[in-house]
HTML snippet that shows the backbone in 3Dmol.js (N, CA, C, O; Angstrom):
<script src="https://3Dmol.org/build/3Dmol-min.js"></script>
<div id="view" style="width:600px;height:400px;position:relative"></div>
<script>
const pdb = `
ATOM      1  N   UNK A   1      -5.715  20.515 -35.552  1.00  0.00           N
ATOM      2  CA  UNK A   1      -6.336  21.156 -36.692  1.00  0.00           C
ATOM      3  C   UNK A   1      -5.574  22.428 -37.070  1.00  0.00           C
ATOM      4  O   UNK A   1      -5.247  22.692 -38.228  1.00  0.00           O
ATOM      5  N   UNK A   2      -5.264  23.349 -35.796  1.00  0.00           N
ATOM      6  CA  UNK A   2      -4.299  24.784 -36.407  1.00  0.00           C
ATOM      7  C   UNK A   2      -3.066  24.348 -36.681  1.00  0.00           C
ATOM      8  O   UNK A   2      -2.305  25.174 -37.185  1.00  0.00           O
ATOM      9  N   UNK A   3      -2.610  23.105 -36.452  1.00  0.00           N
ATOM     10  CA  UNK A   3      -1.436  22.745 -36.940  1.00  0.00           C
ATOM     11  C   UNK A   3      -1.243  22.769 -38.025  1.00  0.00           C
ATOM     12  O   UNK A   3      -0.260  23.508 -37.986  1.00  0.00           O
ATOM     13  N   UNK A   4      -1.391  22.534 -39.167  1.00  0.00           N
ATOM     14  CA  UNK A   4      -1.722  22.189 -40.585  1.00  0.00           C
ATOM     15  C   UNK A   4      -1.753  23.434 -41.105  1.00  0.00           C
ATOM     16  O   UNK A   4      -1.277  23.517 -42.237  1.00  0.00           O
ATOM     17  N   UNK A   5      -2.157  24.400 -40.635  1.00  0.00           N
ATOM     18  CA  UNK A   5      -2.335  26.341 -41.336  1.00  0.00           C
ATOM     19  C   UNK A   5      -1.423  26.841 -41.191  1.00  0.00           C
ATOM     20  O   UNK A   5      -0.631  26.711 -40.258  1.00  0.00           O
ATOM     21  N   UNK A   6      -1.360  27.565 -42.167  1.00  0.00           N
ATOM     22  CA  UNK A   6       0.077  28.337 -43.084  1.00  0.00           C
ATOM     23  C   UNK A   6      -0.254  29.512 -41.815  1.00  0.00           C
ATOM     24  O   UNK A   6      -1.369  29.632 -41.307  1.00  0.00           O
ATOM     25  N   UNK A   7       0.784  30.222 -41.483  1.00  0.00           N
ATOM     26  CA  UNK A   7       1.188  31.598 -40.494  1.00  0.00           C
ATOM     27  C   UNK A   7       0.523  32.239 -40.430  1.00  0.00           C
ATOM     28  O   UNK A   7      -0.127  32.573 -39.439  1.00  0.00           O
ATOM     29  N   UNK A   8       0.447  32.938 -42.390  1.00  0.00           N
ATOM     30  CA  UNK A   8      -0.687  33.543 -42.745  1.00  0.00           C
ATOM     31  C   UNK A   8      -2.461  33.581 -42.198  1.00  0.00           C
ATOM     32  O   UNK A   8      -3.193  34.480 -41.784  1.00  0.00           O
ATOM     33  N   UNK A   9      -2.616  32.316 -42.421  1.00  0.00           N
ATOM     34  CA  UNK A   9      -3.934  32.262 -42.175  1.00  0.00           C
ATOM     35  C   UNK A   9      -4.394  32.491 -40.859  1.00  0.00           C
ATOM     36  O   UNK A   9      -5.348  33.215 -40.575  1.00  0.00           O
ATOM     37  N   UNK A  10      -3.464  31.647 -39.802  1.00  0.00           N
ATOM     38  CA  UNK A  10      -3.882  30.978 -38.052  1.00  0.00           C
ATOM     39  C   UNK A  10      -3.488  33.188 -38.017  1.00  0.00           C
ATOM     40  O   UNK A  10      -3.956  33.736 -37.019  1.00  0.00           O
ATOM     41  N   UNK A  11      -3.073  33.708 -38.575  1.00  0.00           N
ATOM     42  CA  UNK A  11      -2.979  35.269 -38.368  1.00  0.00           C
ATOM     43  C   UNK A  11      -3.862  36.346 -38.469  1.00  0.00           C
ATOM     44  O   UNK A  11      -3.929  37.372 -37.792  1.00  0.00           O
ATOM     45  N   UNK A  12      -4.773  35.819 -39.762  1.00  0.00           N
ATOM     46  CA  UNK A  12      -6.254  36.122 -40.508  1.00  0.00           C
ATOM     47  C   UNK A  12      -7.011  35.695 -39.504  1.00  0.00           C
ATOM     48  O   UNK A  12      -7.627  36.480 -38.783  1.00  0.00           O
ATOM     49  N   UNK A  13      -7.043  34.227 -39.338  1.00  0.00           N
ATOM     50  CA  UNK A  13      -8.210  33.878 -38.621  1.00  0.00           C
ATOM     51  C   UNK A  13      -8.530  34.522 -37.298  1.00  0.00           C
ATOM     52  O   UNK A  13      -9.719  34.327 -37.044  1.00  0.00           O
ATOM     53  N   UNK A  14      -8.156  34.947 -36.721  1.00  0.00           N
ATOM     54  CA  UNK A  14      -8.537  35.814 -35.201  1.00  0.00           C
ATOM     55  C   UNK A  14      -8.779  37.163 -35.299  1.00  0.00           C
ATOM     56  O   UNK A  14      -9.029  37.773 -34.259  1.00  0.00           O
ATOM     57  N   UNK A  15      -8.740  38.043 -36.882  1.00  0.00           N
ATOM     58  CA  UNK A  15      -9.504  39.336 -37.081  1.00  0.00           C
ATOM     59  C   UNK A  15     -10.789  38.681 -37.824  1.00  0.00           C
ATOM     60  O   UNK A  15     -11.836  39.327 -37.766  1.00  0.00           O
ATOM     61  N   UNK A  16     -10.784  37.616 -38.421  1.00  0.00           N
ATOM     62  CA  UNK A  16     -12.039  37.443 -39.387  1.00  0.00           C
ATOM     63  C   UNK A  16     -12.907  36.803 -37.935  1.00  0.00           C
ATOM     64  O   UNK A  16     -14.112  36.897 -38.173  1.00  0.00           O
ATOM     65  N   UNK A  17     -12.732  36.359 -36.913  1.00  0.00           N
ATOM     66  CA  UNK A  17     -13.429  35.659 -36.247  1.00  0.00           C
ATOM     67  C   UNK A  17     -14.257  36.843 -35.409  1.00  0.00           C
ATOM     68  O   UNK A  17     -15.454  36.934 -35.135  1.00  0.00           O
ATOM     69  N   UNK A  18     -13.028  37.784 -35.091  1.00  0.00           N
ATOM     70  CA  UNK A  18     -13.381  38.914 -34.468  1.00  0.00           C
ATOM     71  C   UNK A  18     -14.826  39.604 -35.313  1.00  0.00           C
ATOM     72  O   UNK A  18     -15.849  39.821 -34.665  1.00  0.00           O
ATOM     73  N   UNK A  19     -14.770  39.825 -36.422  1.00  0.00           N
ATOM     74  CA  UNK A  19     -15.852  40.120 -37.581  1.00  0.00           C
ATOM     75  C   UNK A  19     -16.463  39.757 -37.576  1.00  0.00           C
ATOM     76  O   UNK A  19     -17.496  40.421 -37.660  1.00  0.00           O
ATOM     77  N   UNK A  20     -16.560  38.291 -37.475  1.00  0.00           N
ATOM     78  CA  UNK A  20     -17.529  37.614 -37.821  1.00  0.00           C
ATOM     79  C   UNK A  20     -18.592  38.222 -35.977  1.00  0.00           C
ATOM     80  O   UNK A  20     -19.482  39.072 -35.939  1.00  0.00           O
ATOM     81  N   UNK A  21     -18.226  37.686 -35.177  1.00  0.00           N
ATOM     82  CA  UNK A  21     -18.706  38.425 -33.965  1.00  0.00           C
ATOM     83  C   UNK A  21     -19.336  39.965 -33.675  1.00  0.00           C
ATOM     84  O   UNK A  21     -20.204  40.395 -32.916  1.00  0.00           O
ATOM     85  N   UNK A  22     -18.544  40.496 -34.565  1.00  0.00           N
ATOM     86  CA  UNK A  22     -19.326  42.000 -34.598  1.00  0.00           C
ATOM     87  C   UNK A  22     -20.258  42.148 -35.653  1.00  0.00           C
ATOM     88  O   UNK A  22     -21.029  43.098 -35.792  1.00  0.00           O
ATOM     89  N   UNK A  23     -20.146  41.149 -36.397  1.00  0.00           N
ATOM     90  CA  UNK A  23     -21.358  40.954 -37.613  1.00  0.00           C
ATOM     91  C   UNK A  23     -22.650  40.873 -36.601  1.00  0.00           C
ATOM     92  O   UNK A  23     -23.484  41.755 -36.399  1.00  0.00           O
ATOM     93  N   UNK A  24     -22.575  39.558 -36.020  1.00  0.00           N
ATOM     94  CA  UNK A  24     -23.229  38.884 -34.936  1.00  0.00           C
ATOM     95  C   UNK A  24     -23.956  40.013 -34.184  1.00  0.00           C
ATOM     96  O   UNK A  24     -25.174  40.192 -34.192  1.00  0.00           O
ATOM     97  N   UNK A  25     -22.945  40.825 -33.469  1.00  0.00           N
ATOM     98  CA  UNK A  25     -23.809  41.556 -32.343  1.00  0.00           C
ATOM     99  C   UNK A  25     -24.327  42.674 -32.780  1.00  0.00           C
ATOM    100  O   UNK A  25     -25.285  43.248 -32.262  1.00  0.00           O
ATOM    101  N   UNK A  26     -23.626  43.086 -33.896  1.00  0.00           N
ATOM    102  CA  UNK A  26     -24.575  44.117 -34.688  1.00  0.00           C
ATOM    103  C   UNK A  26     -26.071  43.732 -35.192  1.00  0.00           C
ATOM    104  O   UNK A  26     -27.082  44.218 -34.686  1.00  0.00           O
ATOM    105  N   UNK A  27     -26.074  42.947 -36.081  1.00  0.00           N
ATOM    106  CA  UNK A  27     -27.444  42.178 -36.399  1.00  0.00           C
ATOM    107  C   UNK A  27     -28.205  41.947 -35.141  1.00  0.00           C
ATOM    108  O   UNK A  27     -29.424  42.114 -35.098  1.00  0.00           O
ATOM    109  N   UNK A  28     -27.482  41.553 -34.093  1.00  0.00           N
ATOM    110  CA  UNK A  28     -28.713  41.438 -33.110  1.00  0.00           C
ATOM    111  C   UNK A  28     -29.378  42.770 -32.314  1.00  0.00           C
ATOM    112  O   UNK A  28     -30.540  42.921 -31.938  1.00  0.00           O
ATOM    113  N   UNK A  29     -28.194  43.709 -32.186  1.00  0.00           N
ATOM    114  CA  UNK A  29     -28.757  45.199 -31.883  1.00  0.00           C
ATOM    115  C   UNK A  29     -29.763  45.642 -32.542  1.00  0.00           C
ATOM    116  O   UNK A  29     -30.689  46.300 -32.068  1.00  0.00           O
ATOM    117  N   UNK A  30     -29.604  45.236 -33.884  1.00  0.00           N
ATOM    118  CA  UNK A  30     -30.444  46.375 -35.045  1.00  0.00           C
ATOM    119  C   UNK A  30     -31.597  45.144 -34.853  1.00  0.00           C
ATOM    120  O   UNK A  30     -32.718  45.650 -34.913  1.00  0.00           O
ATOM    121  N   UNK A  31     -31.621  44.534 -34.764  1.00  0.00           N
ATOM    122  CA  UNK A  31     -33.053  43.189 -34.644  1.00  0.00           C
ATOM    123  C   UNK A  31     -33.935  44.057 -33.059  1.00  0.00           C
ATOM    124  O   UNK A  31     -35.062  44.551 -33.023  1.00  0.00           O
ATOM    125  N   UNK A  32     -33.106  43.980 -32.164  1.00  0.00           N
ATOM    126  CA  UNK A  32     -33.632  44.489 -30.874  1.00  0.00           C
ATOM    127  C   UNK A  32     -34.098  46.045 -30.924  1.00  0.00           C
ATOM    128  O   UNK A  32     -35.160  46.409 -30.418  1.00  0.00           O
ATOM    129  N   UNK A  33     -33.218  46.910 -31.571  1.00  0.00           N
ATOM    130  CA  UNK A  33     -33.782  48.272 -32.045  1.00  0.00           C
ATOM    131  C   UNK A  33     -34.986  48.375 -32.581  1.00  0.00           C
ATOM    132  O   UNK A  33     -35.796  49.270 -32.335  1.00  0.00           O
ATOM    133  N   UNK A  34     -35.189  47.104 -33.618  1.00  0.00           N
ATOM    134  CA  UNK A  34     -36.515  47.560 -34.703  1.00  0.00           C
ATOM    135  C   UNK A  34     -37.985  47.097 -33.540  1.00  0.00           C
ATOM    136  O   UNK A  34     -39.054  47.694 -33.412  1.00  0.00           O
ATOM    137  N   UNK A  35     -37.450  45.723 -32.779  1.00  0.00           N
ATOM    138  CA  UNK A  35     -38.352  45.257 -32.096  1.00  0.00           C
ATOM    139  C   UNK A  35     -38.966  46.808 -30.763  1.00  0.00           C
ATOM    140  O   UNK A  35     -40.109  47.041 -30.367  1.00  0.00           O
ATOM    141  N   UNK A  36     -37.713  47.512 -30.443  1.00  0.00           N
ATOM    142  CA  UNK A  36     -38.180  48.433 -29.488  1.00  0.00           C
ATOM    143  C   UNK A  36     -39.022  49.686 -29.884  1.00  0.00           C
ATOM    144  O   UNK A  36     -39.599  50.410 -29.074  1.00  0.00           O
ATOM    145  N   UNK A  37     -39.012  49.876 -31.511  1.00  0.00           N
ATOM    146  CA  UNK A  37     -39.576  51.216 -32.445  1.00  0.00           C
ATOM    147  C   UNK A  37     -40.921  50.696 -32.435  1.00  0.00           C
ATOM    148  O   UNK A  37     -41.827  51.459 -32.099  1.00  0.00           O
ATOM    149  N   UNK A  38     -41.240  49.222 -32.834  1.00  0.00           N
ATOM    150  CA  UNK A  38     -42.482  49.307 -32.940  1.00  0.00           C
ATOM    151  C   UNK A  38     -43.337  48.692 -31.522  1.00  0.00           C
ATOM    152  O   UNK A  38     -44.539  48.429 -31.510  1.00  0.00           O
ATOM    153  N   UNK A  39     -42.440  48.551 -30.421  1.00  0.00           N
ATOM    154  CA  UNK A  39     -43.528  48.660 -29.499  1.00  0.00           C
ATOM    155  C   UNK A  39     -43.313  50.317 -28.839  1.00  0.00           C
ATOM    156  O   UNK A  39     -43.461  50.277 -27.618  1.00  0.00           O
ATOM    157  N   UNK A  40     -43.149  51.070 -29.110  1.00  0.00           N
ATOM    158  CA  UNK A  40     -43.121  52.071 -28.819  1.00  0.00           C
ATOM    159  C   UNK A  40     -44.226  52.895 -29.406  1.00  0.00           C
ATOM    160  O   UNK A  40     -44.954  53.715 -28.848  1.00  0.00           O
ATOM    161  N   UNK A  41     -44.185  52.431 -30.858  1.00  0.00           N
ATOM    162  CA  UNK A  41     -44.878  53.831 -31.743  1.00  0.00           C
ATOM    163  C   UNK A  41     -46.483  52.498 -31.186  1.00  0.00           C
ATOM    164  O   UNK A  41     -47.489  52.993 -31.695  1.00  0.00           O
ATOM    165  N   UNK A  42     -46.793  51.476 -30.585  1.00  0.00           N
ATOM    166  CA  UNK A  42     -47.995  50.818 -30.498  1.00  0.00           C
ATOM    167  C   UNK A  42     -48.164  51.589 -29.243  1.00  0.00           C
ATOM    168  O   UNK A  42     -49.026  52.468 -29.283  1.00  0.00           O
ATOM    169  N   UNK A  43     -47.356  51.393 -27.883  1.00  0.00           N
ATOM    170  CA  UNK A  43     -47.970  52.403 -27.005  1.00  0.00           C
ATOM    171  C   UNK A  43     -48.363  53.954 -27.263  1.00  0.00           C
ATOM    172  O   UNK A  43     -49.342  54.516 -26.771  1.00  0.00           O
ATOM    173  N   UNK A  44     -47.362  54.564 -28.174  1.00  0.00           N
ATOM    174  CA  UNK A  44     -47.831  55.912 -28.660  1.00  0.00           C
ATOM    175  C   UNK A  44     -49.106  56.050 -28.896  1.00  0.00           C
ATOM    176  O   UNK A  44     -49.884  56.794 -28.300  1.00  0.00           O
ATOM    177  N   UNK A  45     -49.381  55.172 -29.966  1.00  0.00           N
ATOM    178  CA  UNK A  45     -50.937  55.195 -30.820  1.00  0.00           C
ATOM    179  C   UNK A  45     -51.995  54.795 -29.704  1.00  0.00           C
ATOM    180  O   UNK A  45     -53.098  55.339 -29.654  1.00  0.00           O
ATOM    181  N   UNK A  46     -51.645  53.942 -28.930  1.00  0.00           N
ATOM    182  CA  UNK A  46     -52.366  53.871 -28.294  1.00  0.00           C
ATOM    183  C   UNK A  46     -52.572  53.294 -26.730  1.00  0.00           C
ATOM    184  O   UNK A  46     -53.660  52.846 -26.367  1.00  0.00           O
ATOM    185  N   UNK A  47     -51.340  53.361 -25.798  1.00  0.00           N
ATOM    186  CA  UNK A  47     -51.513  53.730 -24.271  1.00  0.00           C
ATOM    187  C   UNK A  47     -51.584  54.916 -24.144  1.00  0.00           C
ATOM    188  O   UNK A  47     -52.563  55.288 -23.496  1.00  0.00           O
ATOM    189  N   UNK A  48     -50.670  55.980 -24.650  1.00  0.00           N
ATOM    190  CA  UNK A  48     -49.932  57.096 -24.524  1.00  0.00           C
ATOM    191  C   UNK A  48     -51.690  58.343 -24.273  1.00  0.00           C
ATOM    192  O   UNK A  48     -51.821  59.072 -23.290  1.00  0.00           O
ATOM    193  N   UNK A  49     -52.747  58.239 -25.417  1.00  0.00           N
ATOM    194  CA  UNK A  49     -53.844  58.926 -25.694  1.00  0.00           C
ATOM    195  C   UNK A  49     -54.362  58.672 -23.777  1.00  0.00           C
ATOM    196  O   UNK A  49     -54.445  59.538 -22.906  1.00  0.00           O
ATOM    197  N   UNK A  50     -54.624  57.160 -23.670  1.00  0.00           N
ATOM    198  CA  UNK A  50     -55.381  56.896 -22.557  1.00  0.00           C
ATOM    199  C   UNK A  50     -54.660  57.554 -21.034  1.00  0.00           C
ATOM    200  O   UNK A  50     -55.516  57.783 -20.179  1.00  0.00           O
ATOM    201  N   UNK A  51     -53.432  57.825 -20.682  1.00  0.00           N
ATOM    202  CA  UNK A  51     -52.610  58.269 -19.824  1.00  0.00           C
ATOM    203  C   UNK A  51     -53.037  59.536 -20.072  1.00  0.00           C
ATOM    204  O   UNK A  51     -53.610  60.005 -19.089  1.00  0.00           O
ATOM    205  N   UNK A  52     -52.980  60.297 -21.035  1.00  0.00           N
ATOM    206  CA  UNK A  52     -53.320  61.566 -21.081  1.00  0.00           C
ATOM    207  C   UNK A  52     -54.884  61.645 -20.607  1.00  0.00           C
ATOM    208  O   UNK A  52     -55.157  62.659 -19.965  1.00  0.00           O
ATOM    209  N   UNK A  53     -55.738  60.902 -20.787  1.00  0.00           N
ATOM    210  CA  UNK A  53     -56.528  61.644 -20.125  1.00  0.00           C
ATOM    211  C   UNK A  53     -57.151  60.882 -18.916  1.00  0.00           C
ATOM    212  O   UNK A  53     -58.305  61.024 -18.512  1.00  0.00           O
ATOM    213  N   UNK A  54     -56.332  60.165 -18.475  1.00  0.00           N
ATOM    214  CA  UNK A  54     -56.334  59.550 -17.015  1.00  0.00           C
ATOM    215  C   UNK A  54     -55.638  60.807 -16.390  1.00  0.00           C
ATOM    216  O   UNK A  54     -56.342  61.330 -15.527  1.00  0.00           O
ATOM    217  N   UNK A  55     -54.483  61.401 -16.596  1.00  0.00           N
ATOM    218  CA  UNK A  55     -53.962  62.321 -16.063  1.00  0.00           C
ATOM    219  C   UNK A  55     -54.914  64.110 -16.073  1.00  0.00           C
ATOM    220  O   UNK A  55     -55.039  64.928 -15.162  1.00  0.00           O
ATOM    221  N   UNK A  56     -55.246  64.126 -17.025  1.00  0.00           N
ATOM    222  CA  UNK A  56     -56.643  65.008 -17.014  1.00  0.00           C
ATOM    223  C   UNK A  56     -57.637  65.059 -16.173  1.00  0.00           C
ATOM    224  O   UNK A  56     -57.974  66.148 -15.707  1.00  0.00           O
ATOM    225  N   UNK A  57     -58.248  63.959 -15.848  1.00  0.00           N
ATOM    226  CA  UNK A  57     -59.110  63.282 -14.856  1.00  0.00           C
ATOM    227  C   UNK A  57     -58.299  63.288 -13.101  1.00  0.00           C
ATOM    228  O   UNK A  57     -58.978  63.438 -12.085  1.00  0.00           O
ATOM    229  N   UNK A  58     -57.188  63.147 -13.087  1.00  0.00           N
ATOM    230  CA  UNK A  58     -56.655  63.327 -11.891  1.00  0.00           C
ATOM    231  C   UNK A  58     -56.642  64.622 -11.244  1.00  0.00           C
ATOM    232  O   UNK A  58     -56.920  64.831 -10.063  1.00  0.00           O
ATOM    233  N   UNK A  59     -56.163  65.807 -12.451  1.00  0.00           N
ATOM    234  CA  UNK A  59     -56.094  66.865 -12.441  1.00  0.00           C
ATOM    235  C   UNK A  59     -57.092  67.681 -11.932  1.00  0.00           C
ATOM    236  O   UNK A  59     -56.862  68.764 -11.392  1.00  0.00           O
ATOM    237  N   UNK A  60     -58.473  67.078 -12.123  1.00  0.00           N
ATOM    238  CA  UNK A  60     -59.811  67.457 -12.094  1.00  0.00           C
ATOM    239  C   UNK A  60     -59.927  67.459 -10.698  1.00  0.00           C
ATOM    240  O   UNK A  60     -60.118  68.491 -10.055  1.00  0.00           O
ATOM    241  N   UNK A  61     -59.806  66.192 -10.136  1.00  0.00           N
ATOM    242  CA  UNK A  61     -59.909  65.552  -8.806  1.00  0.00           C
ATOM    243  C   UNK A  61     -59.303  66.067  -8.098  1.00  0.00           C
ATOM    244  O   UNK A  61     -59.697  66.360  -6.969  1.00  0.00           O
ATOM    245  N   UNK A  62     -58.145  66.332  -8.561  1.00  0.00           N
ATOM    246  CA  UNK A  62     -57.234  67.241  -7.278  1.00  0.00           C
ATOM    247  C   UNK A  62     -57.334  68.502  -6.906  1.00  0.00           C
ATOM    248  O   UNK A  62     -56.857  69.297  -6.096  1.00  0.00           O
ATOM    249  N   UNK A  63     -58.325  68.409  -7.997  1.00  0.00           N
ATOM    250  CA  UNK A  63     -58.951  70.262  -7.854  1.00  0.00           C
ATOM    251  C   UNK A  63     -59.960  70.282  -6.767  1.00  0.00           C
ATOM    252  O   UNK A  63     -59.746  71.182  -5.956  1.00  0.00           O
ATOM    253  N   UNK A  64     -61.088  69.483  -6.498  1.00  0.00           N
ATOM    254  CA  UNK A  64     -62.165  69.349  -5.917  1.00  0.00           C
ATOM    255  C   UNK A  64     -62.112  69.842  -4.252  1.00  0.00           C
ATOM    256  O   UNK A  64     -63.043  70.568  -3.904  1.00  0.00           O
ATOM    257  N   UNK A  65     -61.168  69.520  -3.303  1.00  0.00           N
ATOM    258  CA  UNK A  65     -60.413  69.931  -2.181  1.00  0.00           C
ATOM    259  C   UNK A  65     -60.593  71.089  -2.240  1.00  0.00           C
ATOM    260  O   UNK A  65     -61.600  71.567  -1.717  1.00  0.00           O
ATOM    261  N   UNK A  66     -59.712  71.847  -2.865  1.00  0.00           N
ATOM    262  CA  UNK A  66     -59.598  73.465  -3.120  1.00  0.00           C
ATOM    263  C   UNK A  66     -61.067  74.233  -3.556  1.00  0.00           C
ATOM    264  O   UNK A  66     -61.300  75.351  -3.098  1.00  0.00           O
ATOM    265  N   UNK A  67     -62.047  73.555  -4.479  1.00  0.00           N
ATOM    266  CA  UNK A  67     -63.231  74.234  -4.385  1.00  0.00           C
ATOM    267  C   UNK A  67     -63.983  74.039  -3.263  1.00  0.00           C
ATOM    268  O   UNK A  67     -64.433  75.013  -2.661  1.00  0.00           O
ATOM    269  N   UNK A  68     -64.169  73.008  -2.922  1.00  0.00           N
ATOM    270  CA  UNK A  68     -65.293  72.895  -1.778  1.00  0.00           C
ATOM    271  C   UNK A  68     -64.837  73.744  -0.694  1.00  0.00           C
ATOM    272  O   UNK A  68     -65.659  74.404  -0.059  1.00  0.00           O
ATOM    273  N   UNK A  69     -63.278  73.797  -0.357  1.00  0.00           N
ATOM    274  CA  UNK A  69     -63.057  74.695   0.652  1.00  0.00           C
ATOM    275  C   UNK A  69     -62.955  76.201   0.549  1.00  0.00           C
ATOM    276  O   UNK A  69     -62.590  76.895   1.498  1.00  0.00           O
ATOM    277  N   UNK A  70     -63.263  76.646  -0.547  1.00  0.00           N
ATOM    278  CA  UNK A  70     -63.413  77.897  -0.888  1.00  0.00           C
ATOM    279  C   UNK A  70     -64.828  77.813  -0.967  1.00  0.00           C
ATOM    280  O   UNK A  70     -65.295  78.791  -0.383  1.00  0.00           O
ATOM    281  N   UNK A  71     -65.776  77.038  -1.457  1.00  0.00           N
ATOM    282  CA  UNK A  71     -66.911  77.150  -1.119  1.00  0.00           C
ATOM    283  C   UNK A  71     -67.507  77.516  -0.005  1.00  0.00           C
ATOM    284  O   UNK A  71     -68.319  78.441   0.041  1.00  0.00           O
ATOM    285  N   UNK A  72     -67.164  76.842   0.954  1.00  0.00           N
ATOM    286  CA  UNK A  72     -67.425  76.722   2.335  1.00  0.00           C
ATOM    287  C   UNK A  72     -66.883  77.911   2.836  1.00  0.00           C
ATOM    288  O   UNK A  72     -67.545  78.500   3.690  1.00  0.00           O
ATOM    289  N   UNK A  73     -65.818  78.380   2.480  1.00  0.00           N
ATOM    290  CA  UNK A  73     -65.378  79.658   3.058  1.00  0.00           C
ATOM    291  C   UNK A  73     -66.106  81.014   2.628  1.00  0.00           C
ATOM    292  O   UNK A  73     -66.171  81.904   3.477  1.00  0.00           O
ATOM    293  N   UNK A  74     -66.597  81.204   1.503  1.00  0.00           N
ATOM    294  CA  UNK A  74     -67.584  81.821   0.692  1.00  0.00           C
ATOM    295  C   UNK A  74     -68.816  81.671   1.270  1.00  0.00           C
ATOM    296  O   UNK A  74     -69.433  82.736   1.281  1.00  0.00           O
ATOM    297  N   UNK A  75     -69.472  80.644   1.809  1.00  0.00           N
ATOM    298  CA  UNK A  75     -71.134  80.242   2.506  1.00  0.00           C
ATOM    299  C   UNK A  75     -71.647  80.123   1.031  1.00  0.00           C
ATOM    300  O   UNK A  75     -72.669  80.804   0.949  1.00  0.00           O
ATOM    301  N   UNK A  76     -71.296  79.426  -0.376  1.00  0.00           N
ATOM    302  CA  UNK A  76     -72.078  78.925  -1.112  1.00  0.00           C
ATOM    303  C   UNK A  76     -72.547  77.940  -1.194  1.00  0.00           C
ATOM    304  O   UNK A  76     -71.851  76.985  -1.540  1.00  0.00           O
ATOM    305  N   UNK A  77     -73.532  77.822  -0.990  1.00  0.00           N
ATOM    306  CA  UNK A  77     -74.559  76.131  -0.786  1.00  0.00           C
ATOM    307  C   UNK A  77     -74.480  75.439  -2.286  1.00  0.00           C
ATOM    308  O   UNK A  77     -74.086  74.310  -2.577  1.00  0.00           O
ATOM    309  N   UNK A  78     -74.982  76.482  -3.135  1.00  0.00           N
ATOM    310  CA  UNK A  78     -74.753  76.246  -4.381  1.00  0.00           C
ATOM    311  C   UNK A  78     -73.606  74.945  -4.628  1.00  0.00           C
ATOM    312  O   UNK A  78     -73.634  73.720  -4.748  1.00  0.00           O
ATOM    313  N   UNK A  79     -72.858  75.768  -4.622  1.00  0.00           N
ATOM    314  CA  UNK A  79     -71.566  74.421  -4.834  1.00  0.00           C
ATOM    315  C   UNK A  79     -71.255  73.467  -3.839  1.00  0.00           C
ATOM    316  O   UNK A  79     -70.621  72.414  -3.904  1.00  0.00           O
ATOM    317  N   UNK A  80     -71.619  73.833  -3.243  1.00  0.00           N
ATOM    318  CA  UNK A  80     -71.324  72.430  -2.250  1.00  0.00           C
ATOM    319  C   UNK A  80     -72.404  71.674  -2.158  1.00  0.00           C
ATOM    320  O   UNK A  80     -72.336  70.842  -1.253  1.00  0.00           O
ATOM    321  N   UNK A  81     -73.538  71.675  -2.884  1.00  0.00           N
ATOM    322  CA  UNK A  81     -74.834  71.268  -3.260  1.00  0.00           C
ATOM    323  C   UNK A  81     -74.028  70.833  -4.741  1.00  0.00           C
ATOM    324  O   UNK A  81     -74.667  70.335  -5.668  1.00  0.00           O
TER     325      UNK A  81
END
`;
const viewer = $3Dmol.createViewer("view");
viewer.addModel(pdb, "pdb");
viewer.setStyle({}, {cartoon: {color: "spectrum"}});
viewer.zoomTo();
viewer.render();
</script>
């Protein structure tokens, strides 16, 4: 089949093929980019809220240690009630 093609062309053809390939992997980057924006901005809207205040709630908890033992060191029944 490359037998038959003028110099010219069988010369063309291995930058246009090259092109054609970076056509290819470009289109598929920018396909995979758009797919990664919108699962992103979906966890934003809405995992991102719930982590925040799971992490709030941890924060709380990890506090609890430190009061009771200052309680106890204090003799307040109060709080440790």
């Amino acid at each position: 089949m490359l037998k038959n093609l003028s110099l010219t062309l069988k010369l063309a053809l291995l930058p246009a093929v090259a092109l054609l390939g970076l056509l290819l992997y470009v289109g598929y980057n920018s396909q995979q980019l758009s797919n990664n924006d919108s699962r992103l901005v979906e966890l934003e809207t809405h995992s991102y809220p719930t982590l925040e205040k799971t992490d709030a709630v941890i924060f709380q908890f990890s506090r609890i240690p430190a009061l009771l033992n200052s309680a106890v060191a204090a003799g307040e029944e109060s709080t440790l009630t």
